[in-house]
C-alpha positions, 0 to 999 in steps of 0.5 A: 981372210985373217984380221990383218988383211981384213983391217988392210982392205976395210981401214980406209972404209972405218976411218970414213966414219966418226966412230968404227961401230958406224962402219960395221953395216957398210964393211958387211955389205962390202964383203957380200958384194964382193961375192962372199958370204960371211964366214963364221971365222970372220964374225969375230974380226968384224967385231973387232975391227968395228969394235962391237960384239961378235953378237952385234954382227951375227944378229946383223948377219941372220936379220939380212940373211948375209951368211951365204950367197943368196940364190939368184933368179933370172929376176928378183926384187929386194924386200929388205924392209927399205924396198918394200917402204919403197915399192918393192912389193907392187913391183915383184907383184907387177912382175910376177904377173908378166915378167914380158915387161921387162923383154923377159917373158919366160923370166923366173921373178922371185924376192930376195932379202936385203942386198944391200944397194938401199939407196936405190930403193926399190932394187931389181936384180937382173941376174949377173947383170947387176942392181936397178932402181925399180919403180912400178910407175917406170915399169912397162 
């Protein structure tokens, strides 16, 4: 994706914001989302686009390890620092203690870095079925 298709897709999201530095998480998260990794040939268009420097967005990319796909389990709970101020940490150690409760009894339960869906917060992820609200007291 080059700066100007990259500027087409992600305007409208810029424009929502006062000031385009504000867009920059939701524009990386956007991009992530869609099923992509950040791409070294994308950090200086981001910056660009969210007028802020090409270290901005790199730092943003290693400290929610955004760069690549994350390896996804039959299970896994956000520990991104928002789900674990929410709980995330209880439900991982509810789950990995037995995963039945959830009807997956040989599910494989892991933690993932941050993805993105906070206001959720504490977020499960069921494999390609998508992001959940998890809460231990609503848990099995």
């Amino acid at each position: 994706m080059n700066q100007s298709e990259l500027r087409e897709k992600f305007e409208p999201l810029i424009n929502a914001y006062p000031r385009p530095q504000a867009a920059l998480v939701p524009l990386l998260h956007s991009l992530v989302d869609a099923g992509n990794g950040i791409a070294d040939e994308l950090v200086q268009p981001v910056a660009d686009l969210c007028n802020v420097s090409p270290e901005s967005v790199r730092s943003l990319i290693d400290a929610y390890q955004l760069s690549g796909p994350t390896p996804r389990s039959d299970v896994s709970v956000c520990l991104g620092l928002i789900c674990y101020i929410n709980g995330g940490k209880s439900v991982y150690e509810r789950l990995k203690s037995d995963p039945s409760i959830i009807g997956a009894d040989d599910a494989v339960v892991t933690t993932t870095p941050c993805v993105g869906h906070c206001y959720a917060a504490p977020v499960l992820c069921l494999g390609d079925e998508g992001f959940f609200r998890a809460c231990v007291d609503n848990l099995p």
